[in-house]
PAZAPA-4460 file (N, C-alpha, C; in steps of 0.05 Angstrom, whole numbers, plus 32768, in hexadecimal, padded with zeros to 4 digits):
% residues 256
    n_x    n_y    n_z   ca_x   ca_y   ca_z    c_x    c_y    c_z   seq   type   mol
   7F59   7BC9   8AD9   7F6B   7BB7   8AE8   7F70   7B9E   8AD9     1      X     A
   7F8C   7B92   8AE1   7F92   7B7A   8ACF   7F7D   7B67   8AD6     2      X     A
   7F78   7B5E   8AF1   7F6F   7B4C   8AFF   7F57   7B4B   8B07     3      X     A
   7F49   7B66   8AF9   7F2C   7B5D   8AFA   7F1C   7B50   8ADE     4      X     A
   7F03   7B51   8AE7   7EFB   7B3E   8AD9   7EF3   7B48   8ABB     5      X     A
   7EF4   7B3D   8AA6   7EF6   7B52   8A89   7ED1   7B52   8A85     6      X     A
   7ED1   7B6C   8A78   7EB3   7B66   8A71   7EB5   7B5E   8A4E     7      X     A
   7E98   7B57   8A58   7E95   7B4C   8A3A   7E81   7B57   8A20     8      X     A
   7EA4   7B68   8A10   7E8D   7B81   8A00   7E75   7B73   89F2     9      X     A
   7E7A   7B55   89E8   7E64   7B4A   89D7   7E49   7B4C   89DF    10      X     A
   7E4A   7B40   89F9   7E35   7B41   8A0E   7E25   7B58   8A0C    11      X     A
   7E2F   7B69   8A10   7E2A   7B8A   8A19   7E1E   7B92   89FA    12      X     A
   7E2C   7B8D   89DD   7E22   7B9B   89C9   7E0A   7B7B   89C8    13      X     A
   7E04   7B6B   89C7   7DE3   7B64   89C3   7DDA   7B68   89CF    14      X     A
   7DDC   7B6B   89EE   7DC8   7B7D   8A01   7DC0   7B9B   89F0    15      X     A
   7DD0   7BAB   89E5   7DCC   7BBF   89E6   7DC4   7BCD   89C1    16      X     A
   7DBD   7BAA   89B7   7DB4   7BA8   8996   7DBE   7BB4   8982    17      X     A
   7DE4   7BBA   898A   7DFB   7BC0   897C   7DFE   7BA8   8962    18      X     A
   7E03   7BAA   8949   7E08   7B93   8935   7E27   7B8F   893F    19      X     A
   7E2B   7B7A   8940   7E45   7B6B   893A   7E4A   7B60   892B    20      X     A
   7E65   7B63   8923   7E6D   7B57   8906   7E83   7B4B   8915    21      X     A
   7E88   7B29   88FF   7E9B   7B13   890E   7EA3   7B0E   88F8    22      X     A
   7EBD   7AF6   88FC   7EC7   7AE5   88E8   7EC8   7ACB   88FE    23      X     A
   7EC1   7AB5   88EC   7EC8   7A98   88FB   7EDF   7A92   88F0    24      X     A
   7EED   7A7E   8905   7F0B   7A7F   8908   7F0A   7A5C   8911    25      X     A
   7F12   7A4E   88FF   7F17   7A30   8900   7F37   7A33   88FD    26      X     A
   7F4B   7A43   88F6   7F63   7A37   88F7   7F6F   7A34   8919    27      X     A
   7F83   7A20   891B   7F88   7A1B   892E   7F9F   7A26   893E    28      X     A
   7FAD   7A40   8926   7FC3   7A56   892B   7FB9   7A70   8939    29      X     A
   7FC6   7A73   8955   7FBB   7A90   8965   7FC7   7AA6   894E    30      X     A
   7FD9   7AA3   8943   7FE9   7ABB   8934   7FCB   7ABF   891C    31      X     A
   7FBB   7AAE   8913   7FA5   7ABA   8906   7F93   7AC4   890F    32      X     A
   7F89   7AB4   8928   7F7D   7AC8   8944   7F83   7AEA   8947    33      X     A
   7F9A   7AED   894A   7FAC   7B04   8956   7FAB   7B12   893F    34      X     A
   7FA6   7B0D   8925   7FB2   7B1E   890D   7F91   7B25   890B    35      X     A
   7F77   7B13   8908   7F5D   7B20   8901   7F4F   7B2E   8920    36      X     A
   7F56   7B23   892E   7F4D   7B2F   8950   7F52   7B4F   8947    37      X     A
   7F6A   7B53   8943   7F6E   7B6E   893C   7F66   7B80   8929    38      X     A
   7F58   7B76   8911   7F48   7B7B   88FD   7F36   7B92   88FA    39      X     A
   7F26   7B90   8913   7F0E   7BA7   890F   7EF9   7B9B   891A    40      X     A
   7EF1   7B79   8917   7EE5   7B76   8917   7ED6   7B77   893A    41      X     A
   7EBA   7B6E   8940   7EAB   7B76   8957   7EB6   7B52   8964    42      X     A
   7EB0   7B39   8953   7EB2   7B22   8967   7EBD   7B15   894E    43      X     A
   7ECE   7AFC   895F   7ED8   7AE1   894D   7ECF   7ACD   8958    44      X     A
   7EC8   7ABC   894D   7EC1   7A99   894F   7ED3   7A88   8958    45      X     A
   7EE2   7A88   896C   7EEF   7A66   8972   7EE2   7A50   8970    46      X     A
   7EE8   7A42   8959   7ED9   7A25   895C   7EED   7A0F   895F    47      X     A
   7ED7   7A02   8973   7EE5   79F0   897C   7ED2   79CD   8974    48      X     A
   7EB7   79D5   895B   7EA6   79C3   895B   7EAF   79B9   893D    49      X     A
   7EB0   79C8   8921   7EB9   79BC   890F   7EDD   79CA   890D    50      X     A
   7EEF   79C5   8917   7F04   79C7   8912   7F19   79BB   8928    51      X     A
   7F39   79BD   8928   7F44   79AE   8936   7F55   79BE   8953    52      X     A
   7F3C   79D2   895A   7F48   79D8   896C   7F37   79CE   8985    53      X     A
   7F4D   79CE   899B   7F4D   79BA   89B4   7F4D   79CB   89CB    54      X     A
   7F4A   79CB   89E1   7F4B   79DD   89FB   7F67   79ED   89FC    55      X     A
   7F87   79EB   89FA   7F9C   79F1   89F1   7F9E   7A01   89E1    56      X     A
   7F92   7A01   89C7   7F91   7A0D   89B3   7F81   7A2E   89BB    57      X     A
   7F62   7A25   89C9   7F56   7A3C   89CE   7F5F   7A42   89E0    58      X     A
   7F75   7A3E   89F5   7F82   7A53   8A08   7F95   7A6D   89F4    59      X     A
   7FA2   7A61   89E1   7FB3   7A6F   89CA   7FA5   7A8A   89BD    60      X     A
   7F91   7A75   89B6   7F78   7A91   89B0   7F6E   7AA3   89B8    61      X     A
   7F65   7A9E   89CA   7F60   7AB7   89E5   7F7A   7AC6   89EC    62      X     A
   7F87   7AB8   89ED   7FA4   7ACC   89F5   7FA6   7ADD   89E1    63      X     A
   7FA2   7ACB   89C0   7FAF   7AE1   89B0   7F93   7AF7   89A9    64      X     A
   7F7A   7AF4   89B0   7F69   7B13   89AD   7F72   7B1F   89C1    65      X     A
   7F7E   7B1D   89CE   7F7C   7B36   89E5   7F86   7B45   89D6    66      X     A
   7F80   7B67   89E2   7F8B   7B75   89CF   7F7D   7B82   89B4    67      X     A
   7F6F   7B72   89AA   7F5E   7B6B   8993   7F46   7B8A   8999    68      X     A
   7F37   7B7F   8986   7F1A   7B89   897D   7EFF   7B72   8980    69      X     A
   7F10   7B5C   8979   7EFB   7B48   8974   7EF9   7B40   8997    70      X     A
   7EDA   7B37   899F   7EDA   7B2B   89B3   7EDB   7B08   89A1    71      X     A
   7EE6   7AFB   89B9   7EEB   7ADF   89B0   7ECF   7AD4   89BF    72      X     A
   7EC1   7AC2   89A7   7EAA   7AB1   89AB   7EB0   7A92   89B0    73      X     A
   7EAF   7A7E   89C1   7EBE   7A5E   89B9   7EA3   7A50   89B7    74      X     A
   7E9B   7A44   89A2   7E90   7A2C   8998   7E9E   7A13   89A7    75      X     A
   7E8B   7A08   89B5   7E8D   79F9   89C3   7E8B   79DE   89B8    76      X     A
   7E9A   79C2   89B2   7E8E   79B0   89A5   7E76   79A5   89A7    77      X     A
   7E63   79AB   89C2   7E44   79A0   89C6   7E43   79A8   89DA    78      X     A
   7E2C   79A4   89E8   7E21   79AF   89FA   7E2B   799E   8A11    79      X     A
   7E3F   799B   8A1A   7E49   7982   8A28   7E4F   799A   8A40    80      X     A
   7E49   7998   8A5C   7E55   79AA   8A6D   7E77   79A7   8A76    81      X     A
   7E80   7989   8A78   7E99   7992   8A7E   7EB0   79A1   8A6C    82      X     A
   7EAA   7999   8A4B   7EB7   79AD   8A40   7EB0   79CF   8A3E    83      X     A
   7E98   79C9   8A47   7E90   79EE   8A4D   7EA8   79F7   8A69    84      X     A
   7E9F   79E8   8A79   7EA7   79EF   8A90   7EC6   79F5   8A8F    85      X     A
   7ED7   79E5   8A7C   7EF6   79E1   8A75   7EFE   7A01   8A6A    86      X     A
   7EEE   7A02   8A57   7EE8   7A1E   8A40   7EE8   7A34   8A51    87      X     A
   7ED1   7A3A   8A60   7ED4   7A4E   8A75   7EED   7A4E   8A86    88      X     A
   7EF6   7A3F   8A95   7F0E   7A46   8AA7   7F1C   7A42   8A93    89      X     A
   7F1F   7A45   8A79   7F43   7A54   8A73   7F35   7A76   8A67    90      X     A
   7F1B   7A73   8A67   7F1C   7A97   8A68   7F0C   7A9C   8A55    91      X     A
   7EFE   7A87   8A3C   7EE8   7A8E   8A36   7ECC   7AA1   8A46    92      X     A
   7ECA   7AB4   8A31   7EAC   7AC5   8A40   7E96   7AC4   8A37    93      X     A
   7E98   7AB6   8A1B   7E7D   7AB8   8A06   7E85   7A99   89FC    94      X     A
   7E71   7A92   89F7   7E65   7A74   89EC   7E59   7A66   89E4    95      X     A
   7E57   7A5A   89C5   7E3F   7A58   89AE   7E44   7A39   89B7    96      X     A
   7E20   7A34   89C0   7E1F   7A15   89C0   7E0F   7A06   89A9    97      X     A
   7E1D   79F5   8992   7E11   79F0   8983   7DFB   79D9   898A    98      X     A
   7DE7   79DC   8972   7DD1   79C6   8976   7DC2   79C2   8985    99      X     A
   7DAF   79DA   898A   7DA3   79DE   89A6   7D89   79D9   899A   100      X     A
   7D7B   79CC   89A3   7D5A   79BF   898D   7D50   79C5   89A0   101      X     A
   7D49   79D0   89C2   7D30   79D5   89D1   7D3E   79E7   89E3   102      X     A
   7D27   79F0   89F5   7D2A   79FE   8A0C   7D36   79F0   8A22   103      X     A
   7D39   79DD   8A25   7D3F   79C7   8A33   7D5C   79CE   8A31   104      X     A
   7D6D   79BF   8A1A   7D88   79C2   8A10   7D8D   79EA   8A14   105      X     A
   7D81   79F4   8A0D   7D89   7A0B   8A10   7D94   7A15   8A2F   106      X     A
   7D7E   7A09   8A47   7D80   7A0D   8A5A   7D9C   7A01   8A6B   107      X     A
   7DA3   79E6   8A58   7DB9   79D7   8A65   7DD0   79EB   8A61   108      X     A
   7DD1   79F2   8A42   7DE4   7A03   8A38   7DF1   7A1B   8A4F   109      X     A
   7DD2   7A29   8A55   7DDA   7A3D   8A67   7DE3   7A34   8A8A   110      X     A
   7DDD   7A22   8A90   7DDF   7A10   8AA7   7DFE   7A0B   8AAB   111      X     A
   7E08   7A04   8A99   7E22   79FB   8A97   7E36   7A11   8A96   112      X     A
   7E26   7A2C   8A98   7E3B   7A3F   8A94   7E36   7A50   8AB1   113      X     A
   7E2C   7A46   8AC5   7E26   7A50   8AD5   7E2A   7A4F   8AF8   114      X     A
   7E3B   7A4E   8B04   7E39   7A47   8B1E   7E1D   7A40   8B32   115      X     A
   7E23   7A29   8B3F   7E12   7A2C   8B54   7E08   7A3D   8B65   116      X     A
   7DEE   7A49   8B70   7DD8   7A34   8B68   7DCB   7A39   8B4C   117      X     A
   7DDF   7A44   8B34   7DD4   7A50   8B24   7DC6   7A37   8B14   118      X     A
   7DE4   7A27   8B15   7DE8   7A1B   8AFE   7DFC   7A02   8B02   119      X     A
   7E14   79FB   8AFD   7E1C   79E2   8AF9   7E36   79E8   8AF9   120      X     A
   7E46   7A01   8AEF   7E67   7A01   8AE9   7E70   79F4   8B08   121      X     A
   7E80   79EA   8B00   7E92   79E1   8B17   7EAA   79F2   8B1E   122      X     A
   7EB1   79F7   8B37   7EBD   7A1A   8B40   7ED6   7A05   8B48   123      X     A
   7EEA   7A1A   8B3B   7F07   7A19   8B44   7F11   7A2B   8B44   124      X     A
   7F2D   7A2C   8B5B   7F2B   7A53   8B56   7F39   7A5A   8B50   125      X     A
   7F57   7A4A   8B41   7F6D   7A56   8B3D   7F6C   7A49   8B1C   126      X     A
   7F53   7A5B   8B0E   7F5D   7A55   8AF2   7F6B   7A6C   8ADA   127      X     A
   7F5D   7A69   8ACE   7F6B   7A89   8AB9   7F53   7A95   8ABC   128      X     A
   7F43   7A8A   8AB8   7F28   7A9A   8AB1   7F28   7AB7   8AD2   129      X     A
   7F35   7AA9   8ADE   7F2E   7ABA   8B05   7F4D   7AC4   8B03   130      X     A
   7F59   7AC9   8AEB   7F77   7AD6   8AEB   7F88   7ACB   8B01   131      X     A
   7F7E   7AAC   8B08   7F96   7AA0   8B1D   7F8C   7A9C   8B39   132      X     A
   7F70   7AAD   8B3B   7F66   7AAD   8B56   7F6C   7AD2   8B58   133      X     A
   7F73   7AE5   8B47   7F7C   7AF7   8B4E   7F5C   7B0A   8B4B   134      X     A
   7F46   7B0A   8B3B   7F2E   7B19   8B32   7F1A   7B10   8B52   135      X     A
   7F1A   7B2B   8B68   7F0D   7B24   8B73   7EE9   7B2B   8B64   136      X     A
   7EDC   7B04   8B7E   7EBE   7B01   8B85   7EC1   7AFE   8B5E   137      X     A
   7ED1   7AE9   8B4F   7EC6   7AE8   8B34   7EB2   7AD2   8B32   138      X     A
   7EB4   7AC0   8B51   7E9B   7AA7   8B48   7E85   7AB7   8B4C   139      X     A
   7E86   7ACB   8B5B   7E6C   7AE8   8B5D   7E5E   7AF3   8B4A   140      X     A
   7E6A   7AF4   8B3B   7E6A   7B0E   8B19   7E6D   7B05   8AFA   141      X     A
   7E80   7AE8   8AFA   7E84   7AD7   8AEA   7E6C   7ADE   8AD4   142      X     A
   7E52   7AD5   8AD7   7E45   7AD3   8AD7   7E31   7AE9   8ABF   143      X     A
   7E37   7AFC   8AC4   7E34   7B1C   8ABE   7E42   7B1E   8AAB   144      X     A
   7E51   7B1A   8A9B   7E63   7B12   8A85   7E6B   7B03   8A7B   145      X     A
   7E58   7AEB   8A7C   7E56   7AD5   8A6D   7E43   7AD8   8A60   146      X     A
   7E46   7ACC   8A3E   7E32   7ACF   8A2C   7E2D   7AB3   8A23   147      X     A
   7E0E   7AA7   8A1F   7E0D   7A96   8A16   7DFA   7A98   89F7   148      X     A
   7E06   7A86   89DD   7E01   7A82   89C6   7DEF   7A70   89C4   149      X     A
   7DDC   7A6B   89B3   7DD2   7A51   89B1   7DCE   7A4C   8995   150      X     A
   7DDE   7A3D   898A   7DCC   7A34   896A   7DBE   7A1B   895F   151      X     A
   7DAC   7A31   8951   7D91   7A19   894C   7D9E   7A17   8935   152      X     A
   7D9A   79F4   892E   7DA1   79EE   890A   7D87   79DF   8902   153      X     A
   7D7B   79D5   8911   7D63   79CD   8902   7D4B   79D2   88FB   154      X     A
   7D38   79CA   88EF   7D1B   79D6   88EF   7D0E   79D2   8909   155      X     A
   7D18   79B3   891F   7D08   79B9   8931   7D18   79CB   8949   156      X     A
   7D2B   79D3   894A   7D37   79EC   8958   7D2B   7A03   8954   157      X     A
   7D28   7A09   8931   7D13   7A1F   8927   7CFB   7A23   8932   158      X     A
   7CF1   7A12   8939   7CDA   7A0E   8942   7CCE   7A1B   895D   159      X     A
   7CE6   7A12   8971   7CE9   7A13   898A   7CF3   7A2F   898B   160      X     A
   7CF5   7A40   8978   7D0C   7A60   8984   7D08   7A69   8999   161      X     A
   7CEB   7A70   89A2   7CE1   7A7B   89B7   7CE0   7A6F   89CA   162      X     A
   7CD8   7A5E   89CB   7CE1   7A51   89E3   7D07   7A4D   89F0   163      X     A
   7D14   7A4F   89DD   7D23   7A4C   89DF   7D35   7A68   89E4   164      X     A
   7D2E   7A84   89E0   7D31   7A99   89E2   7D28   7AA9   89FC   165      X     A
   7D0E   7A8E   8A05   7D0A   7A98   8A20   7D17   7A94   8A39   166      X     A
   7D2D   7A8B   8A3E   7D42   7A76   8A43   7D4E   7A96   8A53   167      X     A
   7D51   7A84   8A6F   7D5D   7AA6   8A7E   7D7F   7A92   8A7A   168      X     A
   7D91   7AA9   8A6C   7DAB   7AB0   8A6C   7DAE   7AA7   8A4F   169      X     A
   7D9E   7AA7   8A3B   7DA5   7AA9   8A1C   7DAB   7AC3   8A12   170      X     A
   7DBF   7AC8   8A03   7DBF   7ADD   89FB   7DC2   7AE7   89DE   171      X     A
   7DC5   7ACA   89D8   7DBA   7AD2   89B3   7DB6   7AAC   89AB   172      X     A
   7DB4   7AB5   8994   7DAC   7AA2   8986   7DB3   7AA0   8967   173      X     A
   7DC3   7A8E   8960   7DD1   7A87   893D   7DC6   7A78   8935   174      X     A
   7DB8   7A7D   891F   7DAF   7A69   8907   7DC4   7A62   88EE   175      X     A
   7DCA   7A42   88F8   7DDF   7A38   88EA   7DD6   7A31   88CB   176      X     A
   7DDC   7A3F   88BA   7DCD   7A39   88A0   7DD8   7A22   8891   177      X     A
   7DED   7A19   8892   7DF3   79FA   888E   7DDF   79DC   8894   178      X     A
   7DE4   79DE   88AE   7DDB   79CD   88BF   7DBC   79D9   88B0   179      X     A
   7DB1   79E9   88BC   7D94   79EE   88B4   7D8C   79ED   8893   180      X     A
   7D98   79E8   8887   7D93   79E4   8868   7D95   79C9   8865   181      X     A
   7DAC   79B9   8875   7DAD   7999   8874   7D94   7987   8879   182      X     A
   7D82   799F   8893   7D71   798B   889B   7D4D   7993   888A   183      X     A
   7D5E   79A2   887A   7D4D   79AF   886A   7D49   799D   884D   184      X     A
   7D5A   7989   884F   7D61   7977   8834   7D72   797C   8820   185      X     A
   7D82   7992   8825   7D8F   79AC   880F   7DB1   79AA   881F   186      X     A
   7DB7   7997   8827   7DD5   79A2   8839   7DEB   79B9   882F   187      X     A
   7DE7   79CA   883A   7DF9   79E7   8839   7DED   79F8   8822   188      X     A
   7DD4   79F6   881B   7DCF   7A05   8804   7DB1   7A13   8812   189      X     A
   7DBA   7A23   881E   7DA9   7A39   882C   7D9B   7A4B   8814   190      X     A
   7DA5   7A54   87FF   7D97   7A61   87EB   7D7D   7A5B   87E5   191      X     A
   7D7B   7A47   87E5   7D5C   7A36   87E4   7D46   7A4D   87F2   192      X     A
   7D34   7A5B   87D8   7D21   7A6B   87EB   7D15   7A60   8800   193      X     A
   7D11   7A4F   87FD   7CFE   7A3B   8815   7D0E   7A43   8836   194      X     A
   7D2B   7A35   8834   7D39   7A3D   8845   7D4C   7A5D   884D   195      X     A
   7D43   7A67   8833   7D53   7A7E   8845   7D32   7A8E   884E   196      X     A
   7D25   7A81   8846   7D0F   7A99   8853   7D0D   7A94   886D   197      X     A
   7D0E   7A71   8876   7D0B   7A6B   8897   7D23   7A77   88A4   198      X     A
   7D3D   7A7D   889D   7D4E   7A8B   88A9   7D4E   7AA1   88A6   199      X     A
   7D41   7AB5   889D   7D30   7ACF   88A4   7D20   7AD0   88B0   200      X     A
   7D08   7AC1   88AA   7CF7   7AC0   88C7   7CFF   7AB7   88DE   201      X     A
   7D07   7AA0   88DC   7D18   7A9D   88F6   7D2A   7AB4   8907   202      X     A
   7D38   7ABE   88F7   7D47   7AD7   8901   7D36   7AEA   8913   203      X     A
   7D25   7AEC   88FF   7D09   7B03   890E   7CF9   7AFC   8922   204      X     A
   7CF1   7ADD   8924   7CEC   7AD8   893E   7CFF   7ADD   8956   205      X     A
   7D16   7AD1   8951   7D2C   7ADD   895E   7D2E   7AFC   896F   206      X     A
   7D2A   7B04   8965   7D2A   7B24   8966   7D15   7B2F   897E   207      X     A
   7CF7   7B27   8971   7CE2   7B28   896F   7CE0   7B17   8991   208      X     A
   7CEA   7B03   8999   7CF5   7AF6   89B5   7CFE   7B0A   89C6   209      X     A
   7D0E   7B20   89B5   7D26   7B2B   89CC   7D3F   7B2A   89CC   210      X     A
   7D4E   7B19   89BA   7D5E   7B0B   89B9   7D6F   7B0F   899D   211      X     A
   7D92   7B0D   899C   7D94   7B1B   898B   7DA0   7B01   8973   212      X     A
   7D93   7AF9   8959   7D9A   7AF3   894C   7DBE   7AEF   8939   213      X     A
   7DC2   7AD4   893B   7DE1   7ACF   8926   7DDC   7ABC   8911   214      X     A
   7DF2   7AC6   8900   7DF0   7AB5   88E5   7E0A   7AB4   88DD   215      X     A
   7E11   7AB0   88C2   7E30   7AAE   88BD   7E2D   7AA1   88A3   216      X     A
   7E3B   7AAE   8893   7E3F   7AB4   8870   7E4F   7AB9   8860   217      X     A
   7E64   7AB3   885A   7E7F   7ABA   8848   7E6F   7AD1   8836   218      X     A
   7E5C   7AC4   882B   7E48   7AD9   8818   7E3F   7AF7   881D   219      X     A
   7E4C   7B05   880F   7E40   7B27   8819   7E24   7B28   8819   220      X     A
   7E18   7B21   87FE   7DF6   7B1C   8802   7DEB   7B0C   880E   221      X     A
   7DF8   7AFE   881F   7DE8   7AF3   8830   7DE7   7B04   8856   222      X     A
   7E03   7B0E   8850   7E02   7B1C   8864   7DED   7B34   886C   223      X     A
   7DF8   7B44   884D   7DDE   7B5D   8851   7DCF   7B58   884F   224      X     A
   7DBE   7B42   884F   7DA3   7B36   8849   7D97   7B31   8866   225      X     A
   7DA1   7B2C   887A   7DA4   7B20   8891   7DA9   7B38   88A9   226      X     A
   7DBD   7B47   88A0   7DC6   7B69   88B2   7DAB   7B79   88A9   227      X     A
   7D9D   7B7B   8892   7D8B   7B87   888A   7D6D   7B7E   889B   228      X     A
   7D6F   7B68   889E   7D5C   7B55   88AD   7D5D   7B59   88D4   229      X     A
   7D6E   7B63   88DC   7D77   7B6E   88F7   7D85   7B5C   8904   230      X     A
   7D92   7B44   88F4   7DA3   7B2F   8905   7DBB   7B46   8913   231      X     A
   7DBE   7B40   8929   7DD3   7B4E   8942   7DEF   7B48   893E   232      X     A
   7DF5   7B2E   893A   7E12   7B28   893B   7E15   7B11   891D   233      X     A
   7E23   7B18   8911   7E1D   7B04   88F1   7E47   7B08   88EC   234      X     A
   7E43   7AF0   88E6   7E6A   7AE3   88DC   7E68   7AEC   88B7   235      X     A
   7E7C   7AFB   88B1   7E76   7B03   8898   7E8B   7AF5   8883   236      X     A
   7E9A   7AD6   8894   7EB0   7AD1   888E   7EBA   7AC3   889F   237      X     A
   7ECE   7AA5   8895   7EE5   7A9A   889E   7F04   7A9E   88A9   238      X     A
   7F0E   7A93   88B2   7F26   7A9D   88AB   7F2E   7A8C   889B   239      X     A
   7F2A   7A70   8890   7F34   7A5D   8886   7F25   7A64   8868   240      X     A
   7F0B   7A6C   8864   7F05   7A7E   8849   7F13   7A8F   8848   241      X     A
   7F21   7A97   8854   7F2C   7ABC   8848   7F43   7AAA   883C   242      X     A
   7F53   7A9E   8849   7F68   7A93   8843   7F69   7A7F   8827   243      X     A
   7F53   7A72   8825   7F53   7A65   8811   7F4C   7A6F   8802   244      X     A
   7F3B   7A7E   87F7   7F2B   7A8E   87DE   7F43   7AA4   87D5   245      X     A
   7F53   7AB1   87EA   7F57   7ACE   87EA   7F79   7ABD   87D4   246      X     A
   7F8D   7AAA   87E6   7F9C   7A9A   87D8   7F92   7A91   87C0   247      X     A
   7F82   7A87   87BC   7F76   7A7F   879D   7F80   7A95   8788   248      X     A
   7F71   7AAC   8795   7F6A   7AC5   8782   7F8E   7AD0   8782   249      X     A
   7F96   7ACC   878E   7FAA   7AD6   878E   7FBD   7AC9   877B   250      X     A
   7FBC   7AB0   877B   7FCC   7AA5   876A   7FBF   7AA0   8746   251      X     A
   7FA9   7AA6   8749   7F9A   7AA8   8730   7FA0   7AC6   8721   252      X     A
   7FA8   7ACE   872F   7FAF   7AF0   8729   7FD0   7AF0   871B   253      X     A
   7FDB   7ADB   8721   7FF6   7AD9   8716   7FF8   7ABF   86FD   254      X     A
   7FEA   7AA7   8703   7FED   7A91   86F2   7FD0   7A93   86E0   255      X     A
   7FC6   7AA7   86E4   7FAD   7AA9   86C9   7FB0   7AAA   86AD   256      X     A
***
């Protein structure tokens, strides 16, 4: 039915310890949305934390996966509930909250995505997310197909995994290797044995929780390094890297 409520394949393949393969998606064009959505791939990244897209923008986005392959993920700019709450009623189902350092923050994370007495969303009923008011009992079920992300970037987030994994309505967990190499003294240079071994172990604790590990790597060897390691859902790619590297090479192929 149009008007019921969609499930959410992402959800369903880490429940069910399926790998997913993603691309993160910082441009602010649905037509690039719509062109990789259809790709093959399992999920895409809407970010909305380092790039310039705005609530408007991720309505575009969602519109243009439908249809797709990819389930759409939105990176949230922080753990702030009313922009969660905004995110959800235009139809977001899955949602990576960055910078989550405790169980505490983890718990708000999930709080905010949740109706009373669950949690904190604030209920309106004629949004997109409730197809207009048309998806009956969705403040009922909502719920059941909502996925929540959490990423740790630091050592003391590292720290906390488990605790943070024990967290009723988490459903994975991304280790941001940027951020976690920065606070590592190394900013963006994850290669560092030191640090890629804590984001393997970390991964494995992950796991080892219950819970299904993310990462994200333009780098193939970093990927299979990581898929080999049992991370669940891992970004193997930009869209703003494909575009830039792939243009480079392209034009190096003619003016060489």
């Amino acid at each position: 039915m149009i008007d019921d409520l969609p499930q959410n394949k992402f959800k369903r393949a880490l429940a069910a310890k399926q790998t997913q393969i993603g691309l993160w998606m910082s441009l602010t064009s649905p037509f690039a949305t719509e062109v990789v959505a259809g790709a093959g791939f399992d999920w895409i990244l809407l970010d909305m934390e380092h790039s310039a897209n705005d609530l408007p923008e991720i309505v575009h986005h969602l519109r243009a996966a439908q249809g797709g392959t990819a389930e759409p993920i939105v990176r949230v700019p922080w753990n702030e509930p009313v922009m969660v709450k905004r995110v959800l009623d235009v139809g977001a189902q899955s949602l990576l909250f960055p910078f989550v350092q405790s169980a505490d923050e983890a718990r708000r994370a999930v709080a905010a995505t949740r109706y009373p007495p669950n949690g904190i969303r604030g209920v309106a009923g004629l949004t997109r997310a409730t197809r207009y008011g048309r998806i009956p009992d969705y403040f009922k079920r909502a719920e059941a197909e909502i996925s929540v992300i959490v990423q740790v970037e630091t050592r003391k987030a590292v720290a906390a995994i488990e605790e943070i994994a024990a967290v009723e309505g988490i459903d994975g967990i991304f280790i941001g290797p940027a951020d976690l190499s920065a606070d590592h003294g190394h900013p963006n240079n994850w290669q560092r044995p030191e640090i890629w071994s804590a984001i393997i172990e970390a991964g494995q604790r992950i796991q080892k929780a219950g819970k299904s590990a993310g990462f994200l790597s333009a780098r193939e060897d970093d990927c299979r390094k990581v898929l080999a390691a049992g991370f669940g859902f891992v970004a193997v790619g930009s869209d703003t890297g494909v575009l830039a590297r792939q243009s480079e090479a392209l034009v190096k192929m003619y003016k060489s």
